[in-house]
C-alpha beads as a LAMMPS data file, in Angstrom:
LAMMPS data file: protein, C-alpha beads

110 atoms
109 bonds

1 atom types
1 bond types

-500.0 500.0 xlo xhi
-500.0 500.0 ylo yhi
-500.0 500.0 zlo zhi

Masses

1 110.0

Atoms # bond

1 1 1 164.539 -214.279 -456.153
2 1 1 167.601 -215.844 -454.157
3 1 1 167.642 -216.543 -450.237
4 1 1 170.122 -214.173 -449.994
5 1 1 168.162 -211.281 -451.965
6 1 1 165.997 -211.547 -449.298
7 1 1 168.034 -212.300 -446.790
8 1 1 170.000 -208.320 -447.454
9 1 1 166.954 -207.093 -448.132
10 1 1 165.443 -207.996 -444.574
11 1 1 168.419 -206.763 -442.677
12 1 1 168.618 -203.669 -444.775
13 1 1 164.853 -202.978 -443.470
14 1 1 165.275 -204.278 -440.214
15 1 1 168.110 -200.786 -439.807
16 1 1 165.550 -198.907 -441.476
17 1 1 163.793 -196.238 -439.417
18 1 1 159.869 -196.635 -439.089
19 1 1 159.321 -193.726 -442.021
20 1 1 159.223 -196.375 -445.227
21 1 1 155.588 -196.415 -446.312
22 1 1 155.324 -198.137 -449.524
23 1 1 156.805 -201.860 -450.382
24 1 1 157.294 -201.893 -454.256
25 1 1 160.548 -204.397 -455.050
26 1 1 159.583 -206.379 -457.936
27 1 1 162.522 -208.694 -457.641
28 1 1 162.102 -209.369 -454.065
29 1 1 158.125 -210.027 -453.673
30 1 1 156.642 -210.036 -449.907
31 1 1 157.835 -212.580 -448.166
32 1 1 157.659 -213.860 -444.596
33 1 1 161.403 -212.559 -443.474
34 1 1 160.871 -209.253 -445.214
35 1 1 157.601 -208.931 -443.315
36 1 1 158.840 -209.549 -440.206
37 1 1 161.737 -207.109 -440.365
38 1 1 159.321 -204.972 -441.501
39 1 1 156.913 -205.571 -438.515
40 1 1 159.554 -205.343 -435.807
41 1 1 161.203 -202.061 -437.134
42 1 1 157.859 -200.563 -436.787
43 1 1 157.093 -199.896 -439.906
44 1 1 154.015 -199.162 -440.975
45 1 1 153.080 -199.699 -444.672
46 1 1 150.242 -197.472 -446.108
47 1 1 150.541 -199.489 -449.597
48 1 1 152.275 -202.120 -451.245
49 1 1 152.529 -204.267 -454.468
50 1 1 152.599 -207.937 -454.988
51 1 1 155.193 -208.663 -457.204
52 1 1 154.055 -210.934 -460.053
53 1 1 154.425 -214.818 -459.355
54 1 1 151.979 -215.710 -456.599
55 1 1 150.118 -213.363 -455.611
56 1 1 147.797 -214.998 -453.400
57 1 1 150.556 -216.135 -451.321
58 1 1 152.067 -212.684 -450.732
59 1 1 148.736 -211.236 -450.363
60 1 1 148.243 -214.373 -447.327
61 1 1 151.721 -213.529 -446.072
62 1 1 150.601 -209.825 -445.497
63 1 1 147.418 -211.146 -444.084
64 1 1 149.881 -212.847 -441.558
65 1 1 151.310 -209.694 -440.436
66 1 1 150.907 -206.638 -438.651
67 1 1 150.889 -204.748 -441.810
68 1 1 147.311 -206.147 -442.703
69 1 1 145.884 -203.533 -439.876
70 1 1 147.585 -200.713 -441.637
71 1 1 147.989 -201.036 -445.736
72 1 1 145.490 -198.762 -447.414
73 1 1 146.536 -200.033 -450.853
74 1 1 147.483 -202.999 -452.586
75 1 1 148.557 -203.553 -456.056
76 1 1 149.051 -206.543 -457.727
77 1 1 150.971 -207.009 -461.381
78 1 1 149.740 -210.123 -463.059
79 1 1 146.812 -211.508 -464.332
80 1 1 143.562 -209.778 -463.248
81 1 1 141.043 -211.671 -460.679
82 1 1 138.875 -212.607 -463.507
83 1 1 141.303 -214.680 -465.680
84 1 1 142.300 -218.048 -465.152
85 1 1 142.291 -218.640 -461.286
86 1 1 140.026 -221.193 -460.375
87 1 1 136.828 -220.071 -458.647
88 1 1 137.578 -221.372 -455.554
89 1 1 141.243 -219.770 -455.873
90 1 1 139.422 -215.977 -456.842
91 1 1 136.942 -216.460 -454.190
92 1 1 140.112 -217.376 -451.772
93 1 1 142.107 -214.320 -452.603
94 1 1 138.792 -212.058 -452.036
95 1 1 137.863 -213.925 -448.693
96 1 1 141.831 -212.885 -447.769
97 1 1 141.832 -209.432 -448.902
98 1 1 138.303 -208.907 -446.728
99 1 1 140.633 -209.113 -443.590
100 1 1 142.221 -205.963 -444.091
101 1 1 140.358 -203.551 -442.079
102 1 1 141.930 -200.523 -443.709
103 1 1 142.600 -201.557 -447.216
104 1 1 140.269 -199.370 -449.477
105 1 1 141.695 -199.495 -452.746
106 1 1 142.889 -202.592 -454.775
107 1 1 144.410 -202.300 -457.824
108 1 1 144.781 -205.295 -460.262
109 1 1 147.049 -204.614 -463.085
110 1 1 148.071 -206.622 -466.316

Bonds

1 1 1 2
2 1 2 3
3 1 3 4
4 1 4 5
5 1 5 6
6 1 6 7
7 1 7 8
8 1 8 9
9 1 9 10
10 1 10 11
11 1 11 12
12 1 12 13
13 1 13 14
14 1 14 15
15 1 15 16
16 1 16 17
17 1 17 18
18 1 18 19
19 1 19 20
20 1 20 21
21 1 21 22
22 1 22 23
23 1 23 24
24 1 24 25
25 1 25 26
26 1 26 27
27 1 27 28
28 1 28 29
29 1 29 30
30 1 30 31
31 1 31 32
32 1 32 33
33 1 33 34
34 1 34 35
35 1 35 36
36 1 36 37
37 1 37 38
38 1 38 39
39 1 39 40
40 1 40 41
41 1 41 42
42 1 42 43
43 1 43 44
44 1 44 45
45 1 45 46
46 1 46 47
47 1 47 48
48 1 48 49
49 1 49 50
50 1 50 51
51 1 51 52
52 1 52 53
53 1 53 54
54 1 54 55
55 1 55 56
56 1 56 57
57 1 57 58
58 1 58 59
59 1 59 60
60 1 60 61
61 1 61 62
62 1 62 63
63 1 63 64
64 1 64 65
65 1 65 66
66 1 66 67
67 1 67 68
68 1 68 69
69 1 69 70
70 1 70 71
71 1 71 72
72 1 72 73
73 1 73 74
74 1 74 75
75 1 75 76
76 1 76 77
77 1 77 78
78 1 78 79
79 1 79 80
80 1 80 81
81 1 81 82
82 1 82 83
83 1 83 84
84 1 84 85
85 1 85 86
86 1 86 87
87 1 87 88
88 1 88 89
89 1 89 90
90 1 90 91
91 1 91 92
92 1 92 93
93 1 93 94
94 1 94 95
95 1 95 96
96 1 96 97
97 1 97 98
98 1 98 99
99 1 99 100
100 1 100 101
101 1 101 102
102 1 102 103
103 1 103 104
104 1 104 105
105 1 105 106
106 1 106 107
107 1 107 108
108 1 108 109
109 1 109 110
């Protein structure tokens, strides 16, 4: 992803009306800019995917928002929890993802 992917993308949701619900771009992952356009256009995200890469720092990016109150869903698209992250790294991402109140359904892809 380039600055200026990102950069579009964040000003494209930041004239968005509070009615998008899902964040699925695999070639711009969550990031903090996107997050915060997202956050102050009032949008509230009932599910999302992390975009493969890293993972656990999207997933700790959404954590830092105002979306980790509302998303329902998360999906991530790389390696499952049980591969080769470090035990301290797994136990990490599952400490993180036990801070969203609302978030009942994870779904770890391949």
């Amino acid at each position: 992803m380039r600055d200026s992917e990102a950069a579009h993308l964040a000003t494209f949701i930041s004239s968005c009306p509070p009615l998008l619900k899902c964040y699925d771009v695999d070639f711009v992952p969550v990031a903090p800019d996107i997050l915060t356009a997202i956050d102050k256009s009032g949008i509230k995200l009932e599910a999302t995917t992390a975009a493969p890469g890293n993972s656990q720092k999207q997933i700790k990016d959404l954590f830092a928002s105002n979306q980790k109150y509302i998303i329902e869903a998360m999906k991530t698209l790389n390696r499952p929890l049980s591969s080769s992250l470090m035990a301290t790294e797994r136990q990490d991402i599952v400490n993180t993802l036990q801070g969203f109140p609302q978030t009942q359904v994870f779904d770890n892809q391949i």
